[in-house]
Biotite code that builds the C-alpha atoms (Angstrom):
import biotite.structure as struc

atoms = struc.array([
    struc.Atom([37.347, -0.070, 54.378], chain_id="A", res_id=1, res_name="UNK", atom_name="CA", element="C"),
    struc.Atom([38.045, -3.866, 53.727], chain_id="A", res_id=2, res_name="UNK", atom_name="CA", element="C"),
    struc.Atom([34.194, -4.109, 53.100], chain_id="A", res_id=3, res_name="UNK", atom_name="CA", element="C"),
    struc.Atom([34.179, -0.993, 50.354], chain_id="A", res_id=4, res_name="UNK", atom_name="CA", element="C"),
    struc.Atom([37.300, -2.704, 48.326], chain_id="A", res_id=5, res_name="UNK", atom_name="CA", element="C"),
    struc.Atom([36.076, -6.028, 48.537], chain_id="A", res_id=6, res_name="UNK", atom_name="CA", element="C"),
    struc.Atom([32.494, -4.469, 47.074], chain_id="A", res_id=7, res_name="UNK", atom_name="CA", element="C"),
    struc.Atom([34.876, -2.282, 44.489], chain_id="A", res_id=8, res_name="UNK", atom_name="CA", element="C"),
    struc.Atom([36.300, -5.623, 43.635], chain_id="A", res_id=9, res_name="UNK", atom_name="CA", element="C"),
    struc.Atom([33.299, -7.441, 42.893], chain_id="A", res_id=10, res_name="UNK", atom_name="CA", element="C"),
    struc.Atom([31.720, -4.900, 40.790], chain_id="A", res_id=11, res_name="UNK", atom_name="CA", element="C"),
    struc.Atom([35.107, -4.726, 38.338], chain_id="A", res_id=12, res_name="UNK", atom_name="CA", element="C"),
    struc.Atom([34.587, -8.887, 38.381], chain_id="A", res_id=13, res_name="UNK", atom_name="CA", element="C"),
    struc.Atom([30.752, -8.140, 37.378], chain_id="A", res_id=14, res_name="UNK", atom_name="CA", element="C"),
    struc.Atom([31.325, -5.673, 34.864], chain_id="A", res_id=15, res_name="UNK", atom_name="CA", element="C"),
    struc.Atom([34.722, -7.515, 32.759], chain_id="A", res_id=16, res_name="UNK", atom_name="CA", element="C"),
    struc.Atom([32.166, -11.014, 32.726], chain_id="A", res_id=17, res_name="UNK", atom_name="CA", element="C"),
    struc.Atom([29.067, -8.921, 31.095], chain_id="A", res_id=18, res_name="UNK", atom_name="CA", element="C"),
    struc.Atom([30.736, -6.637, 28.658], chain_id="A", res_id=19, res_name="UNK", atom_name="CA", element="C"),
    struc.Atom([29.192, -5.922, 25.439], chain_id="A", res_id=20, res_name="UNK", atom_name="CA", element="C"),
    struc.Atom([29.971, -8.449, 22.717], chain_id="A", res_id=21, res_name="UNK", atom_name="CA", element="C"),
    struc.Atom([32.374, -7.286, 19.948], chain_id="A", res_id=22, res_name="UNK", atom_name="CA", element="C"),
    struc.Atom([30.953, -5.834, 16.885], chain_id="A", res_id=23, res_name="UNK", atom_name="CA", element="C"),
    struc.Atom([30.944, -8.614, 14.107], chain_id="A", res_id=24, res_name="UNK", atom_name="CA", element="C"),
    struc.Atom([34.324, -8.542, 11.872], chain_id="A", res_id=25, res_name="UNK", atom_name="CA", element="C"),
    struc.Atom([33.798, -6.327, 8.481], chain_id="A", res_id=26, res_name="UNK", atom_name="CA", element="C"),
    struc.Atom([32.678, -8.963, 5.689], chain_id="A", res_id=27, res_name="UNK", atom_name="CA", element="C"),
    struc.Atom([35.444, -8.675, 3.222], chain_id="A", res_id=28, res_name="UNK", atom_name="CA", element="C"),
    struc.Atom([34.223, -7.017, -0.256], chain_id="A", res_id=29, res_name="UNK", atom_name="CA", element="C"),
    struc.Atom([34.899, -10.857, -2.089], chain_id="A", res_id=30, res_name="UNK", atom_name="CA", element="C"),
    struc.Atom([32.419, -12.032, 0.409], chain_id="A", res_id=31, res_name="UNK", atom_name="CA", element="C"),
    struc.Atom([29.500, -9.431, -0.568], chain_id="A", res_id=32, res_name="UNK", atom_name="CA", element="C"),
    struc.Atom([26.577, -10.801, -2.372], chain_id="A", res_id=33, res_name="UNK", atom_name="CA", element="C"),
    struc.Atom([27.336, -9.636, -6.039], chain_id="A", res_id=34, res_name="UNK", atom_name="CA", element="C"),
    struc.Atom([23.966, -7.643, -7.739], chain_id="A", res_id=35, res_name="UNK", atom_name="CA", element="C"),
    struc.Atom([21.658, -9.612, -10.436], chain_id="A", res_id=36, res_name="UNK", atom_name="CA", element="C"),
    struc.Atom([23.170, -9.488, -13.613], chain_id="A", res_id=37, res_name="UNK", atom_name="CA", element="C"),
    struc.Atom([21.202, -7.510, -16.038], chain_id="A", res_id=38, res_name="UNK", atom_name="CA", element="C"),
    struc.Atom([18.768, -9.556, -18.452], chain_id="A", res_id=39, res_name="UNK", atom_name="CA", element="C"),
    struc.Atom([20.326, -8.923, -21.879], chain_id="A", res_id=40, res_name="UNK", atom_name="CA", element="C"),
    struc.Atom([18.462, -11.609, -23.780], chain_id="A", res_id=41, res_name="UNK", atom_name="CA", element="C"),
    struc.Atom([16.156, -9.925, -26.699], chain_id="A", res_id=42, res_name="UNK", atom_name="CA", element="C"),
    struc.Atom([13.046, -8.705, -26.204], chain_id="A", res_id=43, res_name="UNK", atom_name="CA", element="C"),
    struc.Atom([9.717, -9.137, -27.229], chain_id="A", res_id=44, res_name="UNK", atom_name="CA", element="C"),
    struc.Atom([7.452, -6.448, -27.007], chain_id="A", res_id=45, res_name="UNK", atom_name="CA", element="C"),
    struc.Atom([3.578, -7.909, -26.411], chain_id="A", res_id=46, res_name="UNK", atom_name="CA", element="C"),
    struc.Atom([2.016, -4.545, -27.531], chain_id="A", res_id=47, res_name="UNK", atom_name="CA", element="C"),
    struc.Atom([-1.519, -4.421, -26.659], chain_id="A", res_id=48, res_name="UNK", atom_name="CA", element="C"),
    struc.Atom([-4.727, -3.757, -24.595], chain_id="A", res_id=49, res_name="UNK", atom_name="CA", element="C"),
    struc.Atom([-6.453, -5.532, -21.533], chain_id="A", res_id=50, res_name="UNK", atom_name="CA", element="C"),
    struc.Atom([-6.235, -8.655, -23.560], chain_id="A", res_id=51, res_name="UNK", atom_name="CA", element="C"),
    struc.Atom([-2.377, -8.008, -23.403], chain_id="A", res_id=52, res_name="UNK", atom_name="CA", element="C"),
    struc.Atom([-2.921, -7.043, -19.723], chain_id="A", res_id=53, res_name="UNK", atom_name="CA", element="C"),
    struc.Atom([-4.236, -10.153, -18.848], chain_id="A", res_id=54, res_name="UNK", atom_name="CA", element="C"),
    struc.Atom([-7.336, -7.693, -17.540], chain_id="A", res_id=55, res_name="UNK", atom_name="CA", element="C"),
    struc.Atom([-8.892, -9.867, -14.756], chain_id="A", res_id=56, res_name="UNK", atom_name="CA", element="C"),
    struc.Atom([-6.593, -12.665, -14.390], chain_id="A", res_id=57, res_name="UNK", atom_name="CA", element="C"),
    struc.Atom([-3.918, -13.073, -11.312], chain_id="A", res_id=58, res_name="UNK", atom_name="CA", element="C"),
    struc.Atom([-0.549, -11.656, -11.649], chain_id="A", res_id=59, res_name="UNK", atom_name="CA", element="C"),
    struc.Atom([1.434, -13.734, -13.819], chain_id="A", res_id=60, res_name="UNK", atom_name="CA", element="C"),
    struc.Atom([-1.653, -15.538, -15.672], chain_id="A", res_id=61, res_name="UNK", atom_name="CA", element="C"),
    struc.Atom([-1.813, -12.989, -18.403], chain_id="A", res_id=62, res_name="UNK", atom_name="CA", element="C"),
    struc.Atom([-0.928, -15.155, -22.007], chain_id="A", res_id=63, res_name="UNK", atom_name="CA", element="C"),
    struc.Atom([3.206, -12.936, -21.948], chain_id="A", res_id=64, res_name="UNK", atom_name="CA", element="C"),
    struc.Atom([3.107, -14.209, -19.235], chain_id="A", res_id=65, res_name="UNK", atom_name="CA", element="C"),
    struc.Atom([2.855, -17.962, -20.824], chain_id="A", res_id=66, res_name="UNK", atom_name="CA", element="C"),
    struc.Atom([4.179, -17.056, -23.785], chain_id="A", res_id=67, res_name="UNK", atom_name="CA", element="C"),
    struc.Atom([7.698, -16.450, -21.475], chain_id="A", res_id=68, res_name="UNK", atom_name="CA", element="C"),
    struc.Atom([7.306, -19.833, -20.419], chain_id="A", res_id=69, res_name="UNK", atom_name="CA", element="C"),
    struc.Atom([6.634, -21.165, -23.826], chain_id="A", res_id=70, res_name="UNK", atom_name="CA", element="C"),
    struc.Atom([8.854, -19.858, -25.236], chain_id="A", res_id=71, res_name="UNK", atom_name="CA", element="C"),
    struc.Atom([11.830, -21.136, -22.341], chain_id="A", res_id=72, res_name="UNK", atom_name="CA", element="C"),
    struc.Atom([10.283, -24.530, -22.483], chain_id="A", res_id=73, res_name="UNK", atom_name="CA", element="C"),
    struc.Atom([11.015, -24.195, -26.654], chain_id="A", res_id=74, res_name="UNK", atom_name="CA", element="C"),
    struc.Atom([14.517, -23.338, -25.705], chain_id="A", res_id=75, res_name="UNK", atom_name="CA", element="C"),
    struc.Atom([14.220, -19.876, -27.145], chain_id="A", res_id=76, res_name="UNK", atom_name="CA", element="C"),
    struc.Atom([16.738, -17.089, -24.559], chain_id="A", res_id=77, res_name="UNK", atom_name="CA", element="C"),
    struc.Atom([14.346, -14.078, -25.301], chain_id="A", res_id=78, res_name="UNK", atom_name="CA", element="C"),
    struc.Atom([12.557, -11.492, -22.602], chain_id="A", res_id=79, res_name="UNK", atom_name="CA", element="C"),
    struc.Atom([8.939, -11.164, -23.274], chain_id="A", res_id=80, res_name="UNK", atom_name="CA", element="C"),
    struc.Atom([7.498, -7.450, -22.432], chain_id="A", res_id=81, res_name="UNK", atom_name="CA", element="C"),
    struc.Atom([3.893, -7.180, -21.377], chain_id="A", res_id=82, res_name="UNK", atom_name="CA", element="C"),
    struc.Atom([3.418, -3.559, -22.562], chain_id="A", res_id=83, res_name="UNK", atom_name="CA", element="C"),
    struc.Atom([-0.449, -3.925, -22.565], chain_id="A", res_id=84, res_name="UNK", atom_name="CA", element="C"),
    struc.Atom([-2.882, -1.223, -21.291], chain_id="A", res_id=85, res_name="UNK", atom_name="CA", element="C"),
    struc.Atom([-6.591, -1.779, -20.724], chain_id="A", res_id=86, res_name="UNK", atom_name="CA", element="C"),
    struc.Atom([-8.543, 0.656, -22.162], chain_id="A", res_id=87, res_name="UNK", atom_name="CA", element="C"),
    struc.Atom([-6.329, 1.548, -24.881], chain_id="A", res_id=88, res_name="UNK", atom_name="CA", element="C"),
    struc.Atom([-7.907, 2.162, -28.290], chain_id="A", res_id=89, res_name="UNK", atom_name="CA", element="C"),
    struc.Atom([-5.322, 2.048, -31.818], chain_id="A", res_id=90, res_name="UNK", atom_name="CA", element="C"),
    struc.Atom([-4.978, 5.925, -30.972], chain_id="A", res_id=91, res_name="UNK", atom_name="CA", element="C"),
    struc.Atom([-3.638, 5.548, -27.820], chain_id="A", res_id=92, res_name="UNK", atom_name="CA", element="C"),
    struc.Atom([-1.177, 2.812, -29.693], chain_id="A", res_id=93, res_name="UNK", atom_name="CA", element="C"),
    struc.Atom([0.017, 4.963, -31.834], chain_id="A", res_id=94, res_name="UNK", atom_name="CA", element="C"),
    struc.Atom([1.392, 7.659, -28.934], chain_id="A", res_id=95, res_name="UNK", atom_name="CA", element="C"),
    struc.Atom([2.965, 4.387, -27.519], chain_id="A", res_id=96, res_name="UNK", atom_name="CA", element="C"),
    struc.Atom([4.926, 3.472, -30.279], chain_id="A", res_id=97, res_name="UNK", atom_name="CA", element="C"),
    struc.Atom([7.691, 5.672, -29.023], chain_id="A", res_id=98, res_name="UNK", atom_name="CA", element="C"),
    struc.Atom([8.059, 3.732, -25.814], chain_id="A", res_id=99, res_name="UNK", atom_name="CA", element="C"),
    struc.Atom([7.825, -0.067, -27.183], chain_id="A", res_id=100, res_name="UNK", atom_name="CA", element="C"),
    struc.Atom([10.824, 1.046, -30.121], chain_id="A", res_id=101, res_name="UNK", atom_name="CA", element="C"),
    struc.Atom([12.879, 2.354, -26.747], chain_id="A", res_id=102, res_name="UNK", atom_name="CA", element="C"),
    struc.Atom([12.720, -1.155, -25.816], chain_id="A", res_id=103, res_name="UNK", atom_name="CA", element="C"),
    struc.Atom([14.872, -2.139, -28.897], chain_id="A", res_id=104, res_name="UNK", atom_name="CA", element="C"),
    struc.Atom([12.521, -4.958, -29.459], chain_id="A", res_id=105, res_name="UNK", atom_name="CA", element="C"),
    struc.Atom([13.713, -8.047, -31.463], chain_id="A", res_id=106, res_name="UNK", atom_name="CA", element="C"),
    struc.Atom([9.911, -8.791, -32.596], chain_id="A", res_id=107, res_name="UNK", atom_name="CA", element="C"),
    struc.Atom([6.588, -7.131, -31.731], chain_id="A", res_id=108, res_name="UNK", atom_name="CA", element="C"),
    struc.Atom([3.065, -8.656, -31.347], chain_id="A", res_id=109, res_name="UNK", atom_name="CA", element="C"),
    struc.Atom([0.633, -6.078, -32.190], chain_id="A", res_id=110, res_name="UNK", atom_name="CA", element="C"),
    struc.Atom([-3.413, -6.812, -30.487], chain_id="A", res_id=111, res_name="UNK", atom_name="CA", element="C"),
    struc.Atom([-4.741, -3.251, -30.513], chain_id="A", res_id=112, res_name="UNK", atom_name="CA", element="C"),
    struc.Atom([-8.389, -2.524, -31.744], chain_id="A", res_id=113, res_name="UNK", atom_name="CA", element="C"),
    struc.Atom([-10.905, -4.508, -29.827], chain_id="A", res_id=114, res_name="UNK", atom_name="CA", element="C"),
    struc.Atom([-12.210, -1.404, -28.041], chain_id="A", res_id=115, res_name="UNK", atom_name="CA", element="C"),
    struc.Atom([-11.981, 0.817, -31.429], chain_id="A", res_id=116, res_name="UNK", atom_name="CA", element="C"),
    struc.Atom([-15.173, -1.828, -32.027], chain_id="A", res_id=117, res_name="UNK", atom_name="CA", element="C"),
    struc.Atom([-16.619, -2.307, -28.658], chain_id="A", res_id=118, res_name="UNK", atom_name="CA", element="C"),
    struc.Atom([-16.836, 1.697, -28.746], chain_id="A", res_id=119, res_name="UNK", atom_name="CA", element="C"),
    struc.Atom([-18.262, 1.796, -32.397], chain_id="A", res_id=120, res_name="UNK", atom_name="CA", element="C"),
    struc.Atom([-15.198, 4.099, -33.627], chain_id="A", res_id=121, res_name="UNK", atom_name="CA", element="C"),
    struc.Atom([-15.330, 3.950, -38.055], chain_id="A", res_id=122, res_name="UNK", atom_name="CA", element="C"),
    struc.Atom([-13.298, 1.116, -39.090], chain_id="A", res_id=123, res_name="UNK", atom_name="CA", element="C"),
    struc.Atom([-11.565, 3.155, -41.410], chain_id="A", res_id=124, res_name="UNK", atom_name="CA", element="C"),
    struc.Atom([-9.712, 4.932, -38.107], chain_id="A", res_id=125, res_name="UNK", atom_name="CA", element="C"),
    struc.Atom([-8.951, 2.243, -36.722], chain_id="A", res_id=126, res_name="UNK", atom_name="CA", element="C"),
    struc.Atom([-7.378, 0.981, -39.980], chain_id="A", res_id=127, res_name="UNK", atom_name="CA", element="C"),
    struc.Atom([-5.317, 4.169, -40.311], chain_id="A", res_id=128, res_name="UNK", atom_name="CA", element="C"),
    struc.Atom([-4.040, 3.814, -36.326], chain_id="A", res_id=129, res_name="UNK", atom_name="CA", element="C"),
    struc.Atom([-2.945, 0.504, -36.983], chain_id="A", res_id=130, res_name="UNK", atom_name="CA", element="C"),
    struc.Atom([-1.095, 1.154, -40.405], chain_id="A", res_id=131, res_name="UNK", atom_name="CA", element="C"),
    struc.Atom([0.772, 4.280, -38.642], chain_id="A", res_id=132, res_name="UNK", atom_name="CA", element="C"),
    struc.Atom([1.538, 2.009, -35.770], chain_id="A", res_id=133, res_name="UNK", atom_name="CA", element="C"),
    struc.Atom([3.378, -0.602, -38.488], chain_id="A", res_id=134, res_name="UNK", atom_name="CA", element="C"),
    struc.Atom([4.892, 1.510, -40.390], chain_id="A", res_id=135, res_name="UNK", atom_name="CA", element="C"),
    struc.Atom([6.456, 3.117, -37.515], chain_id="A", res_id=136, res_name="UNK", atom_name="CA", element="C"),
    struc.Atom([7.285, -0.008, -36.881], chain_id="A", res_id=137, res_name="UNK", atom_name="CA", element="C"),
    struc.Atom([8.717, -1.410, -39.569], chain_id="A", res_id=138, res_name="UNK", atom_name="CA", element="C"),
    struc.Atom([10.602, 1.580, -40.756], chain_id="A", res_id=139, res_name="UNK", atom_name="CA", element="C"),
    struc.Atom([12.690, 0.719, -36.988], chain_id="A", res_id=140, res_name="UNK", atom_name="CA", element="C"),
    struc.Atom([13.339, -3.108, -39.137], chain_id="A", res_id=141, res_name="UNK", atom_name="CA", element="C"),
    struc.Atom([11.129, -4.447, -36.109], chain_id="A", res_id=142, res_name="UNK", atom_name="CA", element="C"),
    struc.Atom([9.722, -7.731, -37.301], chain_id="A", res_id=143, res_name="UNK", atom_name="CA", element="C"),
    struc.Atom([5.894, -7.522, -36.433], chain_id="A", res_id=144, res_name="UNK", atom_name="CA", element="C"),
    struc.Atom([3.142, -10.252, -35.862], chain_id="A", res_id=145, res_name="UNK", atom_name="CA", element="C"),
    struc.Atom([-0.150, -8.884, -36.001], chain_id="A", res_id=146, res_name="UNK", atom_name="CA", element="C"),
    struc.Atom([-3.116, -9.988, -33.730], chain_id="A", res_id=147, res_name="UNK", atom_name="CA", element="C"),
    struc.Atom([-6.986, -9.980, -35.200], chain_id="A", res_id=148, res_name="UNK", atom_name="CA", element="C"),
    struc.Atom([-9.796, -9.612, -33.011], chain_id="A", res_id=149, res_name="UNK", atom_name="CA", element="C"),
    struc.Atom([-13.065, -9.604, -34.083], chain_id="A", res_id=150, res_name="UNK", atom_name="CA", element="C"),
    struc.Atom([-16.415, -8.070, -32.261], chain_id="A", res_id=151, res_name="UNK", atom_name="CA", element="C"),
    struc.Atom([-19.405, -9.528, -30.662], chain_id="A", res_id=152, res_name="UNK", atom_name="CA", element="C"),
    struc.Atom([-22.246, -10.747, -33.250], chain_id="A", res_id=153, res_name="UNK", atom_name="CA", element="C"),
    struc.Atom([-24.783, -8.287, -32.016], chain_id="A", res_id=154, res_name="UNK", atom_name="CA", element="C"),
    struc.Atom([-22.248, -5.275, -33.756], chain_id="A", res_id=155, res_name="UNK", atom_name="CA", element="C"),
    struc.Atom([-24.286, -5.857, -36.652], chain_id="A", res_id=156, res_name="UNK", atom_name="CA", element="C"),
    struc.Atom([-22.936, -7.920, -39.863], chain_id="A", res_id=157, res_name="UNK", atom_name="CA", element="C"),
    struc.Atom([-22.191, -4.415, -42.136], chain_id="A", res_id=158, res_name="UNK", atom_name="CA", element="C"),
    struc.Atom([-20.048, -3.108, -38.927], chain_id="A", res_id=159, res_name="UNK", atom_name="CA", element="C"),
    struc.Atom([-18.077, -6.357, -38.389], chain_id="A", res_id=160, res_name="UNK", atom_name="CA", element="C"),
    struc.Atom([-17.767, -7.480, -41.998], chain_id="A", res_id=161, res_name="UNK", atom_name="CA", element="C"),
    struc.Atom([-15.794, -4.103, -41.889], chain_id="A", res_id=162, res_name="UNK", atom_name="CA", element="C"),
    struc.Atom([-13.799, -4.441, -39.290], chain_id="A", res_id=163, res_name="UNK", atom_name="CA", element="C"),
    struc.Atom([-12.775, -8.150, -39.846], chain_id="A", res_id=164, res_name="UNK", atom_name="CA", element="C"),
    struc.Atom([-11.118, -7.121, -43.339], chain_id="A", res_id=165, res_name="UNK", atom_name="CA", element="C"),
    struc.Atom([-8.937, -4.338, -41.501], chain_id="A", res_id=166, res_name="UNK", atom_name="CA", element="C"),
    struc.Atom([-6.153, -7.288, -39.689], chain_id="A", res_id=167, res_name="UNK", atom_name="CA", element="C"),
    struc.Atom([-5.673, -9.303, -43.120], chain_id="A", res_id=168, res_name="UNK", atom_name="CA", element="C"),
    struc.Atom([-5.294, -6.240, -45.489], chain_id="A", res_id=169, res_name="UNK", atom_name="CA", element="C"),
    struc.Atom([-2.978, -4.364, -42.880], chain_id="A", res_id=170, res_name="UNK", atom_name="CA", element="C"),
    struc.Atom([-0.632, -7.986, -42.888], chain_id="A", res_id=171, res_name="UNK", atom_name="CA", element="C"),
    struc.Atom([-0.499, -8.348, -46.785], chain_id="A", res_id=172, res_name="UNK", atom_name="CA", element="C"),
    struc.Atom([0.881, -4.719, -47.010], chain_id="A", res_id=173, res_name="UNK", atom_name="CA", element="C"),
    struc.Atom([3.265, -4.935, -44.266], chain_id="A", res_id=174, res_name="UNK", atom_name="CA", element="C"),
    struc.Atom([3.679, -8.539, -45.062], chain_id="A", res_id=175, res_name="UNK", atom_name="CA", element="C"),
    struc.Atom([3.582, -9.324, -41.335], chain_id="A", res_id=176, res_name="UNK", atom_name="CA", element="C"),
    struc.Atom([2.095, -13.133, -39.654], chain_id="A", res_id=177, res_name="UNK", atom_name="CA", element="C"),
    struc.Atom([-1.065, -12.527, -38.931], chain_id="A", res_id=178, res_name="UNK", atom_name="CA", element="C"),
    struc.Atom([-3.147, -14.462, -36.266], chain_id="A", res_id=179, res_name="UNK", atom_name="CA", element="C"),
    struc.Atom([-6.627, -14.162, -37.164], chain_id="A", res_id=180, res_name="UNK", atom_name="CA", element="C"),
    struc.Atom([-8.487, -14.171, -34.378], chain_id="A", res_id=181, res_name="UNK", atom_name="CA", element="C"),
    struc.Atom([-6.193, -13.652, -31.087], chain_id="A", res_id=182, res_name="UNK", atom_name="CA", element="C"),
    struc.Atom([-9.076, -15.859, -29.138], chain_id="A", res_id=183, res_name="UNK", atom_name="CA", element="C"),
    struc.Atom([-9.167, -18.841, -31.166], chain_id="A", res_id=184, res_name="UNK", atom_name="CA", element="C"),
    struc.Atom([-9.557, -21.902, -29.235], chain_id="A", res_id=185, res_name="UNK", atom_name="CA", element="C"),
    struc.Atom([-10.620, -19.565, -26.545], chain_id="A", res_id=186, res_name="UNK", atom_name="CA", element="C"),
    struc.Atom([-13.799, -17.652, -26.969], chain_id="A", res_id=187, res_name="UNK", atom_name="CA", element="C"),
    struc.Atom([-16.589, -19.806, -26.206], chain_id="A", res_id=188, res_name="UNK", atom_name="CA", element="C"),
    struc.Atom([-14.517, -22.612, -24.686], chain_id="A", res_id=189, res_name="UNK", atom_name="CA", element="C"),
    struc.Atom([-15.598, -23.412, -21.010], chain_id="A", res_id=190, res_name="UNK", atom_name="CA", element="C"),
    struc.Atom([-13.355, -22.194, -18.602], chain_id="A", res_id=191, res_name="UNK", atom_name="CA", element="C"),
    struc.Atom([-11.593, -20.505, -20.839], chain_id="A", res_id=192, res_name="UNK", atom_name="CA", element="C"),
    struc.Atom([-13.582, -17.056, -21.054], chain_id="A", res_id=193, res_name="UNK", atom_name="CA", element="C"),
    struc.Atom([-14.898, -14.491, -17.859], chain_id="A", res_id=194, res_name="UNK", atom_name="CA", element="C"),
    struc.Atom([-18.085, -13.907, -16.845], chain_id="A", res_id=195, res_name="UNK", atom_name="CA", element="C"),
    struc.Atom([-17.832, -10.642, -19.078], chain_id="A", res_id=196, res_name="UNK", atom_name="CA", element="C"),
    struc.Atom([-17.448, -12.749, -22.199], chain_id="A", res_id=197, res_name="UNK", atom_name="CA", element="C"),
    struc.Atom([-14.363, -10.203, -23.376], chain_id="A", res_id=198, res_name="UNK", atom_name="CA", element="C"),
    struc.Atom([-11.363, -11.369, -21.197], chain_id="A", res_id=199, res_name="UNK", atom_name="CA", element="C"),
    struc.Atom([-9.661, -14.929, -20.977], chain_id="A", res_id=200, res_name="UNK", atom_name="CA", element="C"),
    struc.Atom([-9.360, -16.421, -17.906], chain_id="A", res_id=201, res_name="UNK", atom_name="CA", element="C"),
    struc.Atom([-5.808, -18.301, -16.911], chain_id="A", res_id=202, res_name="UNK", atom_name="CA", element="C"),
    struc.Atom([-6.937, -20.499, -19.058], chain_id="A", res_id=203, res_name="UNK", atom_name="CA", element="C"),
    struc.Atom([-7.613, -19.150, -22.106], chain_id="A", res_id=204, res_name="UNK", atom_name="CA", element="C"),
    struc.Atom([-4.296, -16.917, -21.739], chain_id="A", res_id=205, res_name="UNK", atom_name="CA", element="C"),
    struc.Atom([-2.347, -20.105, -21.696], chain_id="A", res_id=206, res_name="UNK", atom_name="CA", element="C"),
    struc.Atom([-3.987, -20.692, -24.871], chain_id="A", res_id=207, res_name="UNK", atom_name="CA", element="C"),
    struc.Atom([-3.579, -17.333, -26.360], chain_id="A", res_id=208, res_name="UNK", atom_name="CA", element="C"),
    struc.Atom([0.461, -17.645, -25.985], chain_id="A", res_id=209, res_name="UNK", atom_name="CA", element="C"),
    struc.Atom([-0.168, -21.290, -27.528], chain_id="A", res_id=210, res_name="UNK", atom_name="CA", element="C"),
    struc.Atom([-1.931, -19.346, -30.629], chain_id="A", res_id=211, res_name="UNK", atom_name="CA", element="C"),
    struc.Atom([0.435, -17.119, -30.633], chain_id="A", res_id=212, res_name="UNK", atom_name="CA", element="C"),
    struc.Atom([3.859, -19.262, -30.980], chain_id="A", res_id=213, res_name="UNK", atom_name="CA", element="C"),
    struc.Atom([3.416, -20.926, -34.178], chain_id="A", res_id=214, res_name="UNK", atom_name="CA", element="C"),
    struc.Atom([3.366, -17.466, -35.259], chain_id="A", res_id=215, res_name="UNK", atom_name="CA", element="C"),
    struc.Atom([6.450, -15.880, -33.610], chain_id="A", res_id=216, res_name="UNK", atom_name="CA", element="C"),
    struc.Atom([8.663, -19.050, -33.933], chain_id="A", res_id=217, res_name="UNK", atom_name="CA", element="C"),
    struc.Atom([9.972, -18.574, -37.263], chain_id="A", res_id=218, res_name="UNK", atom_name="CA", element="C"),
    struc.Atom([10.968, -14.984, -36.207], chain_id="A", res_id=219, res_name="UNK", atom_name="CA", element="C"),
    struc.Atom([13.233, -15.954, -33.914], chain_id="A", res_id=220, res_name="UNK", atom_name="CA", element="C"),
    struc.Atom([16.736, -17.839, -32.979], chain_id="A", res_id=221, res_name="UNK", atom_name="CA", element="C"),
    struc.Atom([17.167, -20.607, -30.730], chain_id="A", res_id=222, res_name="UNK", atom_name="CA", element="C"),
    struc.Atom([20.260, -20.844, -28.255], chain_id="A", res_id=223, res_name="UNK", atom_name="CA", element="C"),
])
């Protein structure tokens, strides 16, 4: 009998030393991690195709991408949108117009028609697509910088000569800035091009946002 309470005894001793620890005390709600503010600084809307994309360059090498960082460097507080989708021809632009004026953009850059030309679609469509795309646009009072591109020299000179006077006859009647040729400084630049001769690299994107600023600048205001 001595034996079973002295046992009895032991395992209460065992038992109080090895309880379970107490559950942590309730952070107060002052002490809980407040969520991200929302980013209410402008937007700009890069509105393009795989050149937009940044089409077979790493995440965050595509020239938004360096245009964001441009642009913060400049000491310009604006969001910059990649809305660009490879593939897309000025038709598929003009169903997106829609979505980019949702973003109650402060400024768009329009690149849209490189693969109207690589595909050999009349230059007169194209032309139409991107006049319906601006005057959408511009009816929404969205300030619009327009972004040439220009085909490969094997085209043939009647085909290109037409489709190089679409870009400067679309910014004189929307008077919009107009960069000529998106890949200046780029397109035949080592380093600066892929292996497909079509897409920048890293490289050339960082020189595509470059292009771009001088361009945009005026458009905008500074902190």
């Amino acid at each position: 009998m001595i034996r079973r309470a002295a046992l009895l005894a032991g395992l209460i001793l065992f038992c109080g030393c090895h309880r379970a620890p107490a559950p942590p005390p309730a952070v107060p709600v002052s002490q809980a991690v407040p969520a991200s503010a929302p980013d209410t600084r402008p937007v700009i809307v890069c509105f393009g195709d795989s050149l937009t994309a940044g089409y077979g360059a790493d995440p965050g090498e595509s020239y938004p991408d360096y245009l964001q960082q441009d642009l913060d460097a400049a000491g310009y507080s604006y969001r910059v949108v990649n809305d660009g989708v490879s593939g897309n021809t000025t038709a598929d632009g003009v169903a997106r117009v829609p979505r980019v004026l949702a973003m109650k953009p402060a400024l768009v850059i329009l690149e849209l028609g490189g693969n109207d030309g690589l595909r050999g679609k009349p230059a007169s469509q194209t032309q139409k697509n991107l006049d319906a795309m601006l005057a959408q646009l511009t009816a929404a009072k969205v300030p619009v910088v327009l972004g040439g591109i220009t085909l490969p020299r094997n085209y043939g000179a009647d085909y290109i000569r037409s489709f190089d006077t679409i870009y400067p006859a679309l910014a004189k009647k929307y008077h919009a800035p107009l960069l000529g040729f998106v890949l200046d400084k780029v397109y035949g630049v080592p380093g600066s091009m892929q292996e497909d001769g079509i897409h920048a690299t890293a490289q050339g994107n960082q020189q595509v946002a470059r292009n771009f600023m001088p361009y945009i600048t005026p458009l905008l205001r500074k902190n």
